[in-house]
C-alpha positions in Angstrom: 41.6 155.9 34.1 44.7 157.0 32.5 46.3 158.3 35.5 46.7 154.7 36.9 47.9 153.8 33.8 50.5 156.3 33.8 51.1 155.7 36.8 51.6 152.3 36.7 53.8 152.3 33.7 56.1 155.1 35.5 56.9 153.1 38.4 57.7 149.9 35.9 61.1 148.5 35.7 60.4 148.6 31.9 59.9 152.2 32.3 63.2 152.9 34.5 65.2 150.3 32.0 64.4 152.7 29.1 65.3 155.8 31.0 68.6 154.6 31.9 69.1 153.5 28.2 68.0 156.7 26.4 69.3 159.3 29.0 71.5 157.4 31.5 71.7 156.0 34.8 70.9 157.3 38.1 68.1 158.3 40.4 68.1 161.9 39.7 68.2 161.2 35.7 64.9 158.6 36.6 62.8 161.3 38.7 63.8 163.9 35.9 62.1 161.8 33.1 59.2 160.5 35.4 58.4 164.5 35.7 58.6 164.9 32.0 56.3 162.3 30.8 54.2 162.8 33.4 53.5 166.6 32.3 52.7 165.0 29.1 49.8 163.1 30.0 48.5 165.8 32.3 48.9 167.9 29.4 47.5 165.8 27.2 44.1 165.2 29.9 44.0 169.2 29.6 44.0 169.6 26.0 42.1 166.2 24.8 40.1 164.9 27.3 40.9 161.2 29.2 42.7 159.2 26.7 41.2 155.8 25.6 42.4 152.2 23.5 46.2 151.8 23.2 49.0 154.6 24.2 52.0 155.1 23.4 55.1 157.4 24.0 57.8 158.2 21.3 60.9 159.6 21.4 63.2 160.4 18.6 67.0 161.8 19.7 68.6 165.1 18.4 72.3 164.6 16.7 75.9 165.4 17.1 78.4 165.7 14.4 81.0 164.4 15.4 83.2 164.5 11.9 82.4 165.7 8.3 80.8 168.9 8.3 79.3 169.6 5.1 80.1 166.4 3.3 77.0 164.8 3.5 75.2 166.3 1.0 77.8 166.4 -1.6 77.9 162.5 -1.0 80.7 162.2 1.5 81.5 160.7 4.9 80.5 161.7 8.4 80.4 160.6 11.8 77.3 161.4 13.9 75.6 160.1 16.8 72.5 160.1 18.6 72.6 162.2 21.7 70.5 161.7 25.1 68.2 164.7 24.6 65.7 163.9 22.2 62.1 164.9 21.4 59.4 162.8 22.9 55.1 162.3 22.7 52.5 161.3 24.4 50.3 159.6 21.3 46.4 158.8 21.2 45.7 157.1 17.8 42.6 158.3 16.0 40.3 157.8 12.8 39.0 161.1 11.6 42.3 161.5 9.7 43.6 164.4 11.5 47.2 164.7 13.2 46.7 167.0 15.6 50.1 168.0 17.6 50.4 169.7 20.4 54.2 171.1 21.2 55.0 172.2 24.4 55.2 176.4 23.7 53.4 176.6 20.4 50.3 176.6 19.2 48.7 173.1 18.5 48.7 172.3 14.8 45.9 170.2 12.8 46.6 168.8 9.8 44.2 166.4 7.5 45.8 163.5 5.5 43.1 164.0 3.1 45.4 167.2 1.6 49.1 166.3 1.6 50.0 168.3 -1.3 52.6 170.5 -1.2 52.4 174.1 -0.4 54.9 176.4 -0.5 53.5 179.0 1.9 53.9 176.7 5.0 58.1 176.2 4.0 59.9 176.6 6.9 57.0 175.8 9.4 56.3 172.6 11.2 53.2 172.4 9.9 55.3 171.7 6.7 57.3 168.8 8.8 53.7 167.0 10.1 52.2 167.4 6.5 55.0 166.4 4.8 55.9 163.2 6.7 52.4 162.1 5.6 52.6 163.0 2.5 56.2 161.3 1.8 55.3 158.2 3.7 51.5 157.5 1.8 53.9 158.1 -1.8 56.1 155.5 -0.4 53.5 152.8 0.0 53.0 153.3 3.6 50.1 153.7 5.7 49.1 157.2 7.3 46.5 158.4 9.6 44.8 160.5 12.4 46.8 160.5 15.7 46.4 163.1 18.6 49.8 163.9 20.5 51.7 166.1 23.1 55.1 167.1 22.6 58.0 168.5 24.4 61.5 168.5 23.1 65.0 168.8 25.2 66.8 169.4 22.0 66.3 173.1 21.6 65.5 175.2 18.3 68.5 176.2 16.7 71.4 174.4 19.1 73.0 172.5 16.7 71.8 169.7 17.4 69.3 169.2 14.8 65.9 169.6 16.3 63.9 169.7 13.3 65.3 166.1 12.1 64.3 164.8 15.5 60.9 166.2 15.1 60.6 164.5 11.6 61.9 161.2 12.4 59.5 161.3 15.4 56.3 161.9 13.3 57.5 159.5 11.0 58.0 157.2 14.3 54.3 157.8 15.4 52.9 156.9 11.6 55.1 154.3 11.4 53.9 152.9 14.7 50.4 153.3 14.6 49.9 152.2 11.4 52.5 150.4 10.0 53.3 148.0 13.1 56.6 149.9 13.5 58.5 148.2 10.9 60.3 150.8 8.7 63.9 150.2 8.4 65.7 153.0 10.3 67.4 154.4 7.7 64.5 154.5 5.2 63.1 156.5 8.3 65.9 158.7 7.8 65.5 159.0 3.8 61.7 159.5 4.7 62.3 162.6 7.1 65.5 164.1 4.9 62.6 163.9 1.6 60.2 165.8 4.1 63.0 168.9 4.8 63.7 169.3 0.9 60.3 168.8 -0.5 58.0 170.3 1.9 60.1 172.4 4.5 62.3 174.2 1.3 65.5 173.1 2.8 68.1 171.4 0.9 69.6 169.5 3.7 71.8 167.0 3.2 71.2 163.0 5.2 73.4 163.1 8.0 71.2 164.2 11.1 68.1 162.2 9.9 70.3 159.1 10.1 72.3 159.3 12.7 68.8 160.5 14.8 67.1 157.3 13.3 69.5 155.2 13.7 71.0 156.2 17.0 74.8 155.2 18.6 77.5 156.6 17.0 78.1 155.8 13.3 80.0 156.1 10.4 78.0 157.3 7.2 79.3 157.0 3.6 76.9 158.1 1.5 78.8 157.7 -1.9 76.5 154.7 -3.1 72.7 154.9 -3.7 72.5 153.6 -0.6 73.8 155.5 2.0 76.3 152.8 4.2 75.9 152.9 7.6 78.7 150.7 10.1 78.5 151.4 13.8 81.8 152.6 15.6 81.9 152.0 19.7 83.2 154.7 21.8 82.4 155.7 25.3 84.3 159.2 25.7 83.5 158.9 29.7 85.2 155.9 29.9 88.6 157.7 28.3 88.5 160.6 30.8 86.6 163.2 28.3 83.1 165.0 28.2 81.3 165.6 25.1 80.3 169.4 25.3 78.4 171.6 22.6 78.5 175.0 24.2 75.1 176.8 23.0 76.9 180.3 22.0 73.2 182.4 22.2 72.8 182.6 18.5 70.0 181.6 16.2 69.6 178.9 13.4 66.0 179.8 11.9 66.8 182.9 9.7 70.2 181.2 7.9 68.5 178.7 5.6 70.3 180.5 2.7 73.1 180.8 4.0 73.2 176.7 4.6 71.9 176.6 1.2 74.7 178.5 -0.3 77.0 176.0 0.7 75.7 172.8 -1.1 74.5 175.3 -3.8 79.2 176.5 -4.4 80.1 172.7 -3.9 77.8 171.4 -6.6 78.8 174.4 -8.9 82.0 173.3 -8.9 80.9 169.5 -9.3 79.3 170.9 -12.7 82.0 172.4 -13.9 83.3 169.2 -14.3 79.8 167.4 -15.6 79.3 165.6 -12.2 76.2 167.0 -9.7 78.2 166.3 -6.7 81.9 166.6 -5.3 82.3 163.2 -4.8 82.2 162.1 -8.2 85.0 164.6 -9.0 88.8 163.4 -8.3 90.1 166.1 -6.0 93.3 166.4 -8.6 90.7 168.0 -11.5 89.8 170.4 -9.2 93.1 171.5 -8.2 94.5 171.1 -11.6 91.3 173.9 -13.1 91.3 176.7 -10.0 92.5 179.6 -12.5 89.3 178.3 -15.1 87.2 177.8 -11.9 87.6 181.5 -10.2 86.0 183.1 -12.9 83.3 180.6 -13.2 82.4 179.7 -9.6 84.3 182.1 -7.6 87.0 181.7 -5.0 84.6 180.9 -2.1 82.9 177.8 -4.1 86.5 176.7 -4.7 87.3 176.5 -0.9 84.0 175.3 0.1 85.3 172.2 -2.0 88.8 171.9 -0.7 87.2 171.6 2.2 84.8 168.9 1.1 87.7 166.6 0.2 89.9 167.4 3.3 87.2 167.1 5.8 86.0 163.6 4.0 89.0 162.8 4.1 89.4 163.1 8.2 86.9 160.8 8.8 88.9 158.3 8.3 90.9 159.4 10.4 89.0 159.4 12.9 86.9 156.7 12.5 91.1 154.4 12.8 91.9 157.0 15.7 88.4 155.5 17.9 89.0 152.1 16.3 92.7 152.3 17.9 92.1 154.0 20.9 94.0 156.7 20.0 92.6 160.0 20.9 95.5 162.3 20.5 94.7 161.7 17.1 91.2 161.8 17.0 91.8 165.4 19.1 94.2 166.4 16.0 91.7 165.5 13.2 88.6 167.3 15.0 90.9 170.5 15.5 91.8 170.5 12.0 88.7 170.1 10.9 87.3 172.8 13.3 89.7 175.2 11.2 88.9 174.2 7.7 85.2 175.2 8.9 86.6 178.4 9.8 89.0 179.2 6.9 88.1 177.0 4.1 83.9 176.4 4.5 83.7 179.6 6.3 80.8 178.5 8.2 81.6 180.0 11.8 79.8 183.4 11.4 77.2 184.3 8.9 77.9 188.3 9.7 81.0 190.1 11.1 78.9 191.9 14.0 77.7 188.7 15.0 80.8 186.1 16.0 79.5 184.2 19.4 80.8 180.7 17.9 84.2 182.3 16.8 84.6 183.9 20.1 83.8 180.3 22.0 85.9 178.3 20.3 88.5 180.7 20.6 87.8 180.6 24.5 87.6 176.9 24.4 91.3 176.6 22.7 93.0 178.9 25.1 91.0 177.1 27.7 91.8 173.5 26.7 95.7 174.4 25.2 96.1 171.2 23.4 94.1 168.7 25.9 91.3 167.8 24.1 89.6 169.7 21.1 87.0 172.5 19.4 85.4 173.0 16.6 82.7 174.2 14.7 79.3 172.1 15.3 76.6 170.6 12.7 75.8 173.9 10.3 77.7 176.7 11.7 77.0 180.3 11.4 75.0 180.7 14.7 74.7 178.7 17.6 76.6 175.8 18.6 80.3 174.4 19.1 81.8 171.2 20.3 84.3 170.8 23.0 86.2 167.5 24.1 87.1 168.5 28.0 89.0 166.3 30.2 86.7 165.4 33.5 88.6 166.8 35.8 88.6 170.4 34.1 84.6 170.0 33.1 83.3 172.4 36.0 85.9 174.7 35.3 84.9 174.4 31.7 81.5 175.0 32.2 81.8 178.0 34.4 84.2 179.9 31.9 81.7 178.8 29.4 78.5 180.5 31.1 80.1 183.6 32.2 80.6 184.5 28.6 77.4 183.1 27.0 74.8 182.7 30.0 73.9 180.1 32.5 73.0 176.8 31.2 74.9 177.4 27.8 76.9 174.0 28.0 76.0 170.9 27.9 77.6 167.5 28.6 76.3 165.1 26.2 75.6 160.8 26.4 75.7 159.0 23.3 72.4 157.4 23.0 72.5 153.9 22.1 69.3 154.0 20.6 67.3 155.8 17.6 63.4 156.2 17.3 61.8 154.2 20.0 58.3 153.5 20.6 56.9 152.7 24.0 53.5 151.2 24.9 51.7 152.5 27.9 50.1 149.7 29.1 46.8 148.1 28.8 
């Protein structure tokens, strides 16, 4: 019966080795994830029936930005890394074709890899994501097929913290382990899952929160070449006396896809100006040199939009030496200064003037932190989240002037998860 082999598994030391790896150590962390799974399999009993042949759990992380915001897809630098709340399955593969997904507060979805095509009525769904991952992955070469799963995600809907690239890398996880033997290069996961958002989901995203979710730890990204470049960078912010925060300001991701949009949409518009598609190709001296011609062909706001490109591309570097060195006065310097070309220059803190929750917390978080440690801005702006580096010692204090503005529960300390797409067998 399943439940002994659930059971079984959850009381493994594999099973408590890859808790502590993918969300940290400690009893209370172990009996948290032992519950989790374990309403996946009772939920999957519920909705399927008693499982049979070969099991599996996946789990794909969500995303910080940790530098670069915006530069990605103009074909600039970032710094990201995988976080320890990710989205995980329960997975039962099948062979009638369908993927059938069942996600913890929504309606199960069915979709048949006989039709992958393309439809533009389904952008913006995740029925687009499930299709499309198929679909990108057959025209790749790759094997897809039928698969029945339960799904619960700690990496909530419009955080910041990129739950839809989780989502993707994890159904491209599940086809890639079921029918592929699990051996797709992590970052042509991440190319796979960044095709599905543009193609099939209507969102022209840039890389960034694909990879770093793929690939997991915290990394460097340049993404000048064909070929984005990916080099690891070791940090443990713990270990340095500091807590990695994103403070979840109440406000919503899922109606500013424009808005996102608009950005890439000014930065390129300036990039053709000058015959190139992206910033990057452009030296940031011709730019400079042509604002008087550029304000009456792109308008002032495109031309910040690509200051800030440069200067925020720029500051990774910067940080990337500051970690290398162990110097995180600097690092704290280089995020607040990016934090404030978000807000001046990209002008991606608030989407409308009656709604400014992010500009308000990391407002509160500078008065809070005066100079020890840092804010900014975090992943796509305009609603939602923001990133705080708090010493230890102030964290509770942190956290309470946190919720008593934005709500119980609004801020979270984060672990950077070693780890990208993982795929865990059950047990015979």
């Amino acid at each position: 019966m399943m439940i002994s082999r659930w059971d079984a598994y959850r009381d493994s030391d594999a099973f408590a080795a890859r808790v502590a790896t993918l969300y940290g150590a400690g009893e209370d962390v172990l009996q948290a994830q032992k519950a989790r799974y374990g309403k996946l399999v009772e939920r999957f009993e519920a909705r399927f029936g008693a499982p049979e042949g070969e099991l599996f759990f996946f789990s794909a992380p969500g995303r910080t930005e940790i530098g670069g915001n915006h530069t990605d897809h103009n074909n600039g630098r970032v710094l990201a890394a995988a976080v320890n709340l990710d989205t995980v399955a329960f997975v039962q593969k099948t062979d009638d074709g369908m993927m059938v997904v069942d996600s913890e507060g929504f309606p199960p979805i069915t979709v048949d890899t006989a039709n992958l095509a393309v439809n533009e009525e389904d952008f913006g769904t995740t029925l687009a994501l499930i299709r499309g991952t198929a679909g990108i992955m057959r025209e790749m070469g790759y094997a897809v097929g039928g698969f029945r799963a339960t799904v619960s995600s700690s990496v909530l809907r419009g955080s910041g913290l990129s739950s839809s690239a989780a989502f993707e890398v994890l159904i491209a996880a599940i086809l890639d382990g079921l029918y592929n033997g699990f051996v797709v290069d992590a970052k042509q996961r991440a190319v796979i899952a960044q095709k599905v958002e543009n193609v099939y989901f209507g969102k022209p995203c840039g890389l960034m929160d694909q990879m770093a979710s793929s690939v997991g730890g915290m990394v460097t990204i340049d993404f000048a070449a064909q070929e984005a470049q990916v080099e690891a960078i070791a940090c443990d912010f713990a270990a340095k006396g500091y807590a990695l925060c994103v403070v979840n300001t109440g406000g919503n991701h899922g109606d500013l896809t424009d808005d996102y949009a608009a950005i890439r949409v000014e930065m390129e518009a300036v990039a053709n100006q000058f015959g190139r598609r992206v910033l990057r190709d452009v030296p940031q001296q011709q730019v400079e040199e042509n604002i008087g011609r550029l304000r009456g062909a792109v308008g002032e706001r495109a031309i910040l939009r690509a200051l800030h490109f440069y200067d925020d591309n720029e500051r990774v570097l910067e940080q990337v030496a500051a970690i290398r060195e162990g110097n995180l006065p600097a690092f704290f310097d280089a995020v607040n200064r990016s934090g404030d070309s978000s807000w001046k220059l990209l002008q991606n803190v608030y989407a409308r003037p009656t709604e400014e929750q992010m500009a308000l917390a990391i407002e509160m978080s500078r008065r809070f932190l005066k100079g020890e440690g840092a804010q900014r801005v975090h992943g796509g702006g305009f609603a939602g989240t923001i990133q705080a580096y708090v010493p230890l010692d102030r964290l509770q204090d942190y956290v309470r002037t946190m919720e008593a503005a934005f709500g119980r529960g609004c801020c979270t300390p984060l672990m950077i998860r070693p780890e990208g797409a993982v795929m865990m067998p059950v047990g015979a």
